[in-house]
N, C-alpha and C positions, 0 to 999 in steps of 0.2 A: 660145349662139351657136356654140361649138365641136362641139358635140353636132350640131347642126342643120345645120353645113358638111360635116360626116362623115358622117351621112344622106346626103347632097346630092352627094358623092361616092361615098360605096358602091352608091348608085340609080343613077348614071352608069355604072359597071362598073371601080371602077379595083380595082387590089390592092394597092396599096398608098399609106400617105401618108404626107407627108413636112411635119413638126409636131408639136406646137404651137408655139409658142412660148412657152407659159408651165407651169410646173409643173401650176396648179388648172384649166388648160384641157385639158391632157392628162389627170389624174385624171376631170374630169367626162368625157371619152370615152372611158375605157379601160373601162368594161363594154361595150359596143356595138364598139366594136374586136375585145375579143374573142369579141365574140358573135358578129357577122360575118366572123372568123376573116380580119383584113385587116390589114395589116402596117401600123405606126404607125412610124417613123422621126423622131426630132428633134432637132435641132441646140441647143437650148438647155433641156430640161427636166433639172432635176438635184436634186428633189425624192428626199428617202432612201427617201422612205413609195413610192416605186414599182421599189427595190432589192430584187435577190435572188427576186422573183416570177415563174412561170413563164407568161405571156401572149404577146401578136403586138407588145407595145411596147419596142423598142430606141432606147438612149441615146447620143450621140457625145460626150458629157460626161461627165466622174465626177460623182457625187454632189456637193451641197454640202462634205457632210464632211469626203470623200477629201480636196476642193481645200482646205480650209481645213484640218486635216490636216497638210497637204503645205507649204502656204504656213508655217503654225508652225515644221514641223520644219527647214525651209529656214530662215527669220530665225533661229532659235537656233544653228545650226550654221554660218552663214555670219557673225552682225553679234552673236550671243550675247546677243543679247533673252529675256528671263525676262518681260517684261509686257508687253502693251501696251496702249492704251485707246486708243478713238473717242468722238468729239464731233459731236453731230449741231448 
């Protein structure tokens, strides 16, 4: 479906898009992004596996990593958390 909306706009004339919204939506259209040399912008993809590659896909998010990462090093430094666990 992600594939086929970005057909469906690079056939319209745009240059650039502003998406996905999900990491595996944006993977399934980053060959054709860059095949049609058309700028992919997205507000929420933050998938690693699309880190440090030199393509038309720019991210306004850090990675998952970065943020959890960052989230770690903030709880130990600020409340001195060594563990923590979730429960689903």
């Amino acid at each position: 479906m992600a594939v086929q909306a970005d057909r469906e706009l690079i056939a319209a004339g745009v240059t650039a898009i502003i998406g996905h919204m999900t990491s595996s939506m944006t993977l399934a259209a980053l060959s054709l992004i860059n095949e049609q040399r058309v700028l992919m912008i997205s507000p929420t993809t933050s998938t690693e596996e699309l880190a440090g590659i030199d393509d038309f896909f720019f991210r306004v998010l850090s990675t998952n990593k970065t943020e959890t990462d960052n989230l770690a090093d903030h709880t130990f430094h600020t409340r001195g958390l060594r563990e923590v666990a979730a429960y689903r």
